[in-house]
VOGURO-772345 format. One record per residue (C-alpha): residue number from 0; chain; x, y, z. Coordinates in nm, 4 decimals. Layout:
num/chaine/east/north/up
NUM/A/X/Y/Z
...
This chain:
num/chaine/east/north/up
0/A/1.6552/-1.0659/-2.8025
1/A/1.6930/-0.7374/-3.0421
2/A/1.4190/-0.8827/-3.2378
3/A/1.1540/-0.8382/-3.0149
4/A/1.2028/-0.5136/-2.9599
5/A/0.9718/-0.2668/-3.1391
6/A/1.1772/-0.0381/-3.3450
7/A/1.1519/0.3601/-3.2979
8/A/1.4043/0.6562/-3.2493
9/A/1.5878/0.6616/-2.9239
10/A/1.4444/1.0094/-2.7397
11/A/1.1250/0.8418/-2.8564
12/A/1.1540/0.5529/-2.7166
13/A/1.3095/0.6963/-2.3259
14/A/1.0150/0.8536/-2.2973
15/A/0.7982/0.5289/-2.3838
16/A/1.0105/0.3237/-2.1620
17/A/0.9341/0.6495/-1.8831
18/A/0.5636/0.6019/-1.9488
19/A/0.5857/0.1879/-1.9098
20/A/0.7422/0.2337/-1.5516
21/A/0.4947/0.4739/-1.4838
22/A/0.2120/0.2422/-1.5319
23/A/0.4464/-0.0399/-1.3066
24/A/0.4331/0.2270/-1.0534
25/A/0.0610/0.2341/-1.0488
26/A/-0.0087/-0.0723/-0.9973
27/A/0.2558/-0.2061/-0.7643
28/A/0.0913/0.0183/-0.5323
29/A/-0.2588/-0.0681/-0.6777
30/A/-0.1891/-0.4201/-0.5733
31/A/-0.0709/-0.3892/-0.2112
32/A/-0.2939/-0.1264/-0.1121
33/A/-0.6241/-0.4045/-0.2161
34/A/-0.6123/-0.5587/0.1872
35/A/-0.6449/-0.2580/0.3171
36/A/-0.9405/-0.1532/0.0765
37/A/-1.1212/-0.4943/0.1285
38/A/-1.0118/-0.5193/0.5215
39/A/-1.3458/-0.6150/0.6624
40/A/-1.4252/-0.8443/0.3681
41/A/-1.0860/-0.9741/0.4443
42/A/-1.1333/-1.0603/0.8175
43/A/-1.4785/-1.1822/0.7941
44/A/-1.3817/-1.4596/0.4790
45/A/-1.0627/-1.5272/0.6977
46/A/-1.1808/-1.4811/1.0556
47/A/-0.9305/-1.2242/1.1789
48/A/-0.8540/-0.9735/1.4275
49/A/-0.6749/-0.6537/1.4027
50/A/-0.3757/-0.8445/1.4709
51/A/-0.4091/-1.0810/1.2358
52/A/-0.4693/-0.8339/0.9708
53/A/-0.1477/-0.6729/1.0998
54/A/0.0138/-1.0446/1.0363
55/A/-0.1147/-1.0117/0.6594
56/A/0.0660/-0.6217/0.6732
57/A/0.3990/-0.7496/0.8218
58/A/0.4429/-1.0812/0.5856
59/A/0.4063/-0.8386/0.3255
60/A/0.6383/-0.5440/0.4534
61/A/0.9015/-0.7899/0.6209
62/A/0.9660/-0.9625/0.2937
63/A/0.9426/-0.6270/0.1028
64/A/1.2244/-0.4697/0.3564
65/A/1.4547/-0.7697/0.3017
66/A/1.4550/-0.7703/-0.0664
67/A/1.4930/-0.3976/-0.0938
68/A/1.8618/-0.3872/-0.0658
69/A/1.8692/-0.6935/-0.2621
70/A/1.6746/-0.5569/-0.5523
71/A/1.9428/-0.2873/-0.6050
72/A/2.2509/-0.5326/-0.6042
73/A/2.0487/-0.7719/-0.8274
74/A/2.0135/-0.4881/-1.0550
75/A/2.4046/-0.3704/-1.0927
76/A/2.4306/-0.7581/-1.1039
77/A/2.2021/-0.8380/-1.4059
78/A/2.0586/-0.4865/-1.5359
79/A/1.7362/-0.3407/-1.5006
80/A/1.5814/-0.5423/-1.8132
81/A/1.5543/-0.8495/-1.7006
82/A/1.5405/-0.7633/-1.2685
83/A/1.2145/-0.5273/-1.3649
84/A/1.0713/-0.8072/-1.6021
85/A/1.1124/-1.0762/-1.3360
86/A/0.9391/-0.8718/-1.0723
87/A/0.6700/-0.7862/-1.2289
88/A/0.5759/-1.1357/-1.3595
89/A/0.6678/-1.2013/-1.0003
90/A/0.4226/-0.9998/-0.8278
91/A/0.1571/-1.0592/-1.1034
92/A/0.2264/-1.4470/-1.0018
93/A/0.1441/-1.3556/-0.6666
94/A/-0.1815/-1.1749/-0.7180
95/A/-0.2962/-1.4284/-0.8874
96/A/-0.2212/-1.6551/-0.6015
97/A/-0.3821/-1.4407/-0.3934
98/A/-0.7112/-1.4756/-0.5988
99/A/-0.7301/-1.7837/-0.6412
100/A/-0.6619/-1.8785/-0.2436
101/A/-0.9504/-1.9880/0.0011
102/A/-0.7922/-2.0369/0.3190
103/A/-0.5354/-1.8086/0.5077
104/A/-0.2176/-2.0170/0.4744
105/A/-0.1696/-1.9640/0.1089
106/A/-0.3031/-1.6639/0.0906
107/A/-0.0050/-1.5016/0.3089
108/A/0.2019/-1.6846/0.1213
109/A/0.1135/-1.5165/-0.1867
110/A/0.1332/-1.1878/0.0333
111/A/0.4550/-1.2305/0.1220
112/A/0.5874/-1.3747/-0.2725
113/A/0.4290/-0.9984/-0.3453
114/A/0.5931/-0.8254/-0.0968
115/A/0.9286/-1.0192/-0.2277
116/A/0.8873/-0.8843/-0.6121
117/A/0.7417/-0.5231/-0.5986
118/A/1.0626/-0.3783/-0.4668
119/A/1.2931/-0.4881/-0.7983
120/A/1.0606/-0.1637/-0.9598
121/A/1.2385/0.1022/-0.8008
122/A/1.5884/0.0529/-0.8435
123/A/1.5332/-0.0836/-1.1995
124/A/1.3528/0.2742/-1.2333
125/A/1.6300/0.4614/-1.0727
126/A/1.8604/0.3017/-1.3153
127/A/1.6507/0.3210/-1.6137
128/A/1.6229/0.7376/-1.5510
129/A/1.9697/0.7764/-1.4455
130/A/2.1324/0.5620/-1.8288
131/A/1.8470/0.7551/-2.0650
132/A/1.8346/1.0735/-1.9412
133/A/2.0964/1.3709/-1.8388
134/A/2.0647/1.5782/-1.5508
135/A/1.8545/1.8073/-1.7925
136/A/1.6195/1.5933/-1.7931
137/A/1.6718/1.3329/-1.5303
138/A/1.4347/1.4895/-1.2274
139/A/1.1547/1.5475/-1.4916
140/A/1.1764/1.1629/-1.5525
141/A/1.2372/1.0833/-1.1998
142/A/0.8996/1.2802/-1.0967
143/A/0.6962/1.1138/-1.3642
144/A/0.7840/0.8199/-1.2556
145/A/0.7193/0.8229/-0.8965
146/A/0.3974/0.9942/-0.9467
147/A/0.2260/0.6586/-1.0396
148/A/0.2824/0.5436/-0.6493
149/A/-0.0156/0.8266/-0.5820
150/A/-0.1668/0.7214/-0.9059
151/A/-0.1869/0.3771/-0.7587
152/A/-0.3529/0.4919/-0.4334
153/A/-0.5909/0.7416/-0.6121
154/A/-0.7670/0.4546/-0.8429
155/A/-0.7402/0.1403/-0.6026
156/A/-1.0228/0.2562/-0.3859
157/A/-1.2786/0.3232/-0.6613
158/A/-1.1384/0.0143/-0.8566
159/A/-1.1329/-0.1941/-0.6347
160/A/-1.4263/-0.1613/-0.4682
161/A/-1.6281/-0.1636/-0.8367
162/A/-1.5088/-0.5092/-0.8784
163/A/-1.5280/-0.6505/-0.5026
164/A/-1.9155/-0.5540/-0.4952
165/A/-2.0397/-0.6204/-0.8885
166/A/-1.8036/-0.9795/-0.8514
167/A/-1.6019/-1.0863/-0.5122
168/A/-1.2435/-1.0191/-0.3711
169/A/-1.1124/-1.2820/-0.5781
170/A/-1.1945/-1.1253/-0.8813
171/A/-1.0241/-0.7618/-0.7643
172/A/-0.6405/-1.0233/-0.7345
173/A/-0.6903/-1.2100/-1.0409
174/A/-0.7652/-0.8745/-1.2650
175/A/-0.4766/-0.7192/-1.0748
176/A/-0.2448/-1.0332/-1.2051
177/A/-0.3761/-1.0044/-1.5719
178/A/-0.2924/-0.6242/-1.5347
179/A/0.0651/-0.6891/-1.4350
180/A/0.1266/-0.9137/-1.7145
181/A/0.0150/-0.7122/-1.9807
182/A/0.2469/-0.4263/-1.8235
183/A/0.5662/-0.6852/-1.8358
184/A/0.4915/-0.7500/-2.2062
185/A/0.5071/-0.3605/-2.2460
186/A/0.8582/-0.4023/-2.0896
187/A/0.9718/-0.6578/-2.2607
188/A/0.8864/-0.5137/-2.5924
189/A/1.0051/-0.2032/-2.5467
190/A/1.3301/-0.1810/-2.3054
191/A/1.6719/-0.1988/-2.4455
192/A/1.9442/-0.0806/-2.3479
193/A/2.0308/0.3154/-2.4443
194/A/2.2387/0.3347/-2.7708
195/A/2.5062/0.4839/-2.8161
196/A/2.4020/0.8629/-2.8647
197/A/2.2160/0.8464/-2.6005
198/A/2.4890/0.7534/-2.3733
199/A/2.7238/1.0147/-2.4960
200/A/2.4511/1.2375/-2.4544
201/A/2.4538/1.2097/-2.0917
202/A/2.8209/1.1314/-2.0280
203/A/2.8673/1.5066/-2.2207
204/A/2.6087/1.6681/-1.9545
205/A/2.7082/1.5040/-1.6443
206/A/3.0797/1.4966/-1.7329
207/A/3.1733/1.5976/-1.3525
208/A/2.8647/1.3249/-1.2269
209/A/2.9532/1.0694/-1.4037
210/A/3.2936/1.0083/-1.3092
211/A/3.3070/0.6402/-1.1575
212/A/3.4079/0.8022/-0.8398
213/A/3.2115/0.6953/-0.5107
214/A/3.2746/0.4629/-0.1611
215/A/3.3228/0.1604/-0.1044
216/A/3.0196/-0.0697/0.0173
217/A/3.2449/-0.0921/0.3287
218/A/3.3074/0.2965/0.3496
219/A/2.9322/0.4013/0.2571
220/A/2.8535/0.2677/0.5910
221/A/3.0846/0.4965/0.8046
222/A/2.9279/0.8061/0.6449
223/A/2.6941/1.0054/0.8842
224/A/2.4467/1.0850/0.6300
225/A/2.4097/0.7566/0.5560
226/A/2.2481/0.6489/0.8698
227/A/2.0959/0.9926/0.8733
228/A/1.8729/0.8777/0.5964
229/A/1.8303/0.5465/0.7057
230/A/1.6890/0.7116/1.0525
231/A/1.4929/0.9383/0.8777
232/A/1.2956/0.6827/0.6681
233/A/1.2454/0.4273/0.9769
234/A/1.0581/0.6755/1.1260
235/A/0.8654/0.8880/0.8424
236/A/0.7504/0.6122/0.6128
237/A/0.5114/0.4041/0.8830
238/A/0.2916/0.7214/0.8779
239/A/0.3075/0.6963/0.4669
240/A/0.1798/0.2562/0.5255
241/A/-0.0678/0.3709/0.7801
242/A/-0.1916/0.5931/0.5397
243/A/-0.2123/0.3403/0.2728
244/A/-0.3244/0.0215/0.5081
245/A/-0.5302/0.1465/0.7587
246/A/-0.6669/0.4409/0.6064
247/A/-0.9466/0.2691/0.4237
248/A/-1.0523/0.0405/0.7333
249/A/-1.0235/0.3163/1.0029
250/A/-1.2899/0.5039/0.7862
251/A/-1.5100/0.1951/0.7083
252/A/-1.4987/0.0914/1.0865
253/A/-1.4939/0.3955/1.2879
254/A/-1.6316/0.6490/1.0861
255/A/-1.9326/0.4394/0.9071
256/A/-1.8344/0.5047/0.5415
257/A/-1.9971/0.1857/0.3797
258/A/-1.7935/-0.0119/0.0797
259/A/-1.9269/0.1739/-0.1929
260/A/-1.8443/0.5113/0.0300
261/A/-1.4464/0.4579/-0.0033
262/A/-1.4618/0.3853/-0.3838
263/A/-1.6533/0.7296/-0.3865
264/A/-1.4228/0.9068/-0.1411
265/A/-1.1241/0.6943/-0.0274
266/A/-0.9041/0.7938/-0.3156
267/A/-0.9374/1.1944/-0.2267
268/A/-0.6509/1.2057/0.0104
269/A/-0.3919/1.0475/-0.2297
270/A/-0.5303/1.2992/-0.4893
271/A/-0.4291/1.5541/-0.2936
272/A/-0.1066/1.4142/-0.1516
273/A/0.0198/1.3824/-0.5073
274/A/-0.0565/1.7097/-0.5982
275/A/0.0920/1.8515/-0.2881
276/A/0.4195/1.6562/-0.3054
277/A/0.4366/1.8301/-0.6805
278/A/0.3859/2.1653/-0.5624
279/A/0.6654/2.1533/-0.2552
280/A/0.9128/1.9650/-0.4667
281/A/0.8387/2.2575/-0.7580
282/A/0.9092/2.5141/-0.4194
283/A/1.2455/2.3422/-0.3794
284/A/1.3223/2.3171/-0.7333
285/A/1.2525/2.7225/-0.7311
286/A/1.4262/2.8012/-0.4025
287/A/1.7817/2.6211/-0.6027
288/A/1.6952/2.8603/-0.9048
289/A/1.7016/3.1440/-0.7269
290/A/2.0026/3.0638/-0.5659
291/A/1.9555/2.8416/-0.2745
292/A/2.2283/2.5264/-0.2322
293/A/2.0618/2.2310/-0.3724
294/A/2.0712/2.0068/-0.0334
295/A/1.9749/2.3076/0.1902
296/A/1.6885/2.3754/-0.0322
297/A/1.5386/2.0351/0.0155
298/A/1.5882/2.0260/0.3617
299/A/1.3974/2.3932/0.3654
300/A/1.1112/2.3049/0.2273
301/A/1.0885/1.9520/0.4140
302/A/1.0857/2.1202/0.7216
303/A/0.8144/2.3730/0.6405
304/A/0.5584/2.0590/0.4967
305/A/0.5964/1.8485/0.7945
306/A/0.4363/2.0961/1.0258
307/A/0.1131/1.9059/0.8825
308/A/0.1877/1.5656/0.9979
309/A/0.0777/1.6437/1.3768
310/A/-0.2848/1.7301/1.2469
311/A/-0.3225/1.3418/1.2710
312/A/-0.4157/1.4340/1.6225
313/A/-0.7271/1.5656/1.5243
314/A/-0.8665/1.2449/1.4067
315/A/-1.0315/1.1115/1.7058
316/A/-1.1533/1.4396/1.7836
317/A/-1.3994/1.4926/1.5013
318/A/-1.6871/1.2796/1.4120
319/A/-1.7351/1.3309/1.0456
320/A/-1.5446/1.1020/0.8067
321/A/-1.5243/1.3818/0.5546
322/A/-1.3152/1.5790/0.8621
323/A/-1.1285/1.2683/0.8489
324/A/-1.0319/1.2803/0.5126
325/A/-0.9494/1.6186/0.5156
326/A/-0.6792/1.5566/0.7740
327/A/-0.5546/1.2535/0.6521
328/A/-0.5687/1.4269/0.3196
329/A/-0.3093/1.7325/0.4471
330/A/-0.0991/1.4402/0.6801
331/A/-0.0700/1.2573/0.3297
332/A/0.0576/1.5786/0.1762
333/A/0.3390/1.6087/0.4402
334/A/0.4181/1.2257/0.3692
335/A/0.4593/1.2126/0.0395
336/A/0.6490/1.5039/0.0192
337/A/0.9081/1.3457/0.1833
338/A/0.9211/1.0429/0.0226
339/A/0.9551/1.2249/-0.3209
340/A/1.2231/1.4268/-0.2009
341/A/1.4290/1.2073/0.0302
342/A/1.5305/1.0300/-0.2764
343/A/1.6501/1.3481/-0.4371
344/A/1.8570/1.3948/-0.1082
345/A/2.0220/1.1276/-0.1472
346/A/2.1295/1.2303/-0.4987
347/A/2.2567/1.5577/-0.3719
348/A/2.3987/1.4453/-0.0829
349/A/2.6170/1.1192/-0.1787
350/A/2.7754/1.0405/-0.5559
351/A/2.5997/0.8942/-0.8427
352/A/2.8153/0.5574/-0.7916
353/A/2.6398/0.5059/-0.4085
354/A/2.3051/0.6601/-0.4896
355/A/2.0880/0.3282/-0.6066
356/A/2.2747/0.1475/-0.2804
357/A/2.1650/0.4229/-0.0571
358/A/1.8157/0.3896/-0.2065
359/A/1.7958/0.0128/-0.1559
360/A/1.9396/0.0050/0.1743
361/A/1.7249/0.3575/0.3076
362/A/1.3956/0.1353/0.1291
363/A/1.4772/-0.1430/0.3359
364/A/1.4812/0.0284/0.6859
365/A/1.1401/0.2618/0.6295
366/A/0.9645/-0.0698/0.5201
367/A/1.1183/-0.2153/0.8658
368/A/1.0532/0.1149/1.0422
369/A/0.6480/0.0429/0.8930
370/A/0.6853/-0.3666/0.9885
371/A/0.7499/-0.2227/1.3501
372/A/0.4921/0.0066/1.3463
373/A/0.2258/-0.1859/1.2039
374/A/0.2628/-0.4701/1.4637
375/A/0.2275/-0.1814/1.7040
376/A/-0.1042/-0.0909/1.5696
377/A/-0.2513/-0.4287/1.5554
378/A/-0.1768/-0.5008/1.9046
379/A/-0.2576/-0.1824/2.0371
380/A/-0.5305/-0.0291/1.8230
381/A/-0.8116/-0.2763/2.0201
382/A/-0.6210/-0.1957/2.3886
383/A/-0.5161/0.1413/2.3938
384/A/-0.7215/0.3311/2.1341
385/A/-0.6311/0.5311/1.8240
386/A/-0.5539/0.8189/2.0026
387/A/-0.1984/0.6382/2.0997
388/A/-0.1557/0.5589/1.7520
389/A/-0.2226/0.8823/1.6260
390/A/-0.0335/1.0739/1.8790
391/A/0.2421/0.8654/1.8185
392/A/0.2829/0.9173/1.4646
393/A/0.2628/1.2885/1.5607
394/A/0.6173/1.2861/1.6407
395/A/0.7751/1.0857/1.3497
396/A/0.8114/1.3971/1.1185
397/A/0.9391/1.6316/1.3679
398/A/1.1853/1.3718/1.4414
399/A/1.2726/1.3199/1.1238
400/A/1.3175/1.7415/1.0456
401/A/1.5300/1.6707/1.3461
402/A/1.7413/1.3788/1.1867
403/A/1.7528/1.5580/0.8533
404/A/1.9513/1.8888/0.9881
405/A/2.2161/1.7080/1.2236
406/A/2.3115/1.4281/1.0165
407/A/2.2831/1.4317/0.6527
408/A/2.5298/1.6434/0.4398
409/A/2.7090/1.6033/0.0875
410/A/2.9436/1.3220/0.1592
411/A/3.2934/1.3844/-0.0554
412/A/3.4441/1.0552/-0.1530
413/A/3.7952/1.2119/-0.0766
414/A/3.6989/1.2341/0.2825
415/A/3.7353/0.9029/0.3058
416/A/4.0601/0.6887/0.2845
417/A/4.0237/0.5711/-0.0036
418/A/3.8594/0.6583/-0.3177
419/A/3.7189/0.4081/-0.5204
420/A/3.7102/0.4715/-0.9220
421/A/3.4977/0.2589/-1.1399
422/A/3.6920/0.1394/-1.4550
């Protein structure tokens, strides 16, 4: 397998592998956020409802929560190589599916085989940053990472809705497919596994983190944090999928912005969220240099963003889409925030042996928190009006801020009864 590898110097070559995950980043969430650009093009070829366009949300999501947790343990299993190059020829497999399907059986099928391979990215990538790089360097890597998730949202609106008008929707999966197999050649010719300089390099930094010492599967799930986090995801992230799935329909349907419109403007609030989620995780990156305990920090400055989430509120009260955007554009802000930074909780707050589990398991529940929620907007979004929906996600933060304060804390291995070193 060596052979295939293109040859270059190690610290090169991290940052190489950094900027190849970064690009898988972008366009896993390039390719599920498409239904939600091409919603009304999507109902009309398929004749469906809200709630059947919540169906196509949910077999996505459902399938996405359940292999989650499993993406992690396949990854410890069989190492992030070959579980990132199998998902995304899996997922490029499945937009191609998608383009290629003219009636709505397969083409939730192909939703859901999607919705089954984007989630081996992120543990892979958590792996990936935490072998390569030391804690030096670690957060940088982390952060240029997850940046392509924004990246993703910014460029699928004008993107996609280039291609849907000059061609047809078909044309926006099957370029999506080609895409992602172009990116798993990139993996496969340049991943390998960090030598051995590399690996002292970071055992030397992160002598104390890197210790094998963590809880049992059986004991991670009697720690308070734990289900802390889980909590805090089930109810933050369906604000972060309405965001991505409804978004672009809401502003085509109720506020009159034509096709063309959200590839002008649609990408403007995921601009902004990115930026934003930068600039507060920089604020609690400062707050820890001048002093501030790491967790506390964190849990500081996600308290002060998520003030912004209840703006959704406003949404039904203004009639301009640009108003629109510009609240959805400071809720995003608040969103993303978290998500960036919940992960690093979970760093700070559990040991380096549990982290990947926590993130697999804590992926799983916001994706089932979103499944929830999004079957809740289909069937009420026709009934009861938006202003339900939006008031209801008005509260999901503040609980959350709520959650984050009484139940997550650094968990100490030797609190429990036994302590579990890795050979």
């Amino acid at each position: 397998m060596s052979k295939f590898i293109i040859p270059m110097p190690p610290k090169r070559r991290r940052w190489f592998i950094i900027s190849v995950i970064f690009l898988a980043i972008v366009f896993n969430y390039y390719d599920r956020q498409i239904v939600s650009i091409l919603k009304p093009m999507l109902k009309e070829e398929f004749a469906l409802g809200d709630d059947g366009y919540a169906l196509v949300l949910n077999v996505f999501t459902v399938f996405y929560a359940l292999m989650y947790p499993v993406a992690g343990w396949l990854v410890d299993k069989w190492g992030e190589r070959k579980v990132m190059l199998a998902g995304v020829i899996g997922w490029s497999m499945a937009c191609f599916g998608g383009g290629f399907s003219h009636s709505f059986g397969p083409f939730l099928f192909f939703r859901g085989l999607l919705g089954a391979a984007e989630p081996t990215n992120f543990p892979a990538q958590l792996k990936v940053v935490t072998v390569w790089f030391s804690g030096k360097l670690r957060a940088t890597a982390n952060s240029l990472c997850v940046a392509g998730s924004s990246v993703g949202a910014i460029i699928a609106p004008p993107m996609v809705a280039w291609l849907a008008i000059k061609y047809d929707f078909h044309t926006v999966f099957i370029i999506a497919g080609i895409i992602g197999l172009v990116i798993a050649l990139l993996w496969f010719l340049i991943y390998t596994e960090p030598p051995k300089e590399i690996r002292q390099e970071v055992a030397d930094a992160d002598h104390l983190k890197t210790n094998g010492v963590g809880f049992t599967w059986g004991q991670l799930w009697s720690r308070r944090s734990l289900w802390g986090i889980l909590l805090i995801r089930f109810v933050s992230d369906p604000v972060w999928y309405f965001c991505l799935f409804w978004l672009p329909g809401y502003l085509q349907e109720e506020s009159g912005l034509t096709l063309a419109q959200i590839g002008m403007f649609g990408w403007i609030p995921f601009l902004v969220a990115d930026l934003g989620a930068i600039g507060t995780s920089a604020w609690s990156d400062w707050m820890v240099r001048r002093g501030r305990e790491p967790l506390n920090a964190r849990k500081i400055m996600l308290t002060a963003i998520a003030v912004l989430a209840p703006l959704c509120c406003l949404t039904t009260m203004v009639s301009s889409p640009y108003l629109t955007i510009l609240i959805f554009a400071l809720v995003a802000v608040a969103c993303l925030s978290w998500l960036f930074t919940v992960s690093v909780v979970i760093a700070e707050a559990f040991p380096v042996k549990n982290v990947a589990s926590v993130l697999g398991i804590a992926g799983g529940f916001g994706a089932l928190g979103a499944v929830l929620f999004n079957y809740f907007v289909g069937q009420m979004m026709g009934s009861l009006g938006a202003d339900t929906i939006f008031i209801a996600m008005a509260f999901m933060h503040p609980i959350a801020v709520l959650i984050l304060w009484t139940m997550v804390k650094k968990e100490k291995p030797e609190d429990a009864k036994q302590v579990v070193v890795a050979k």
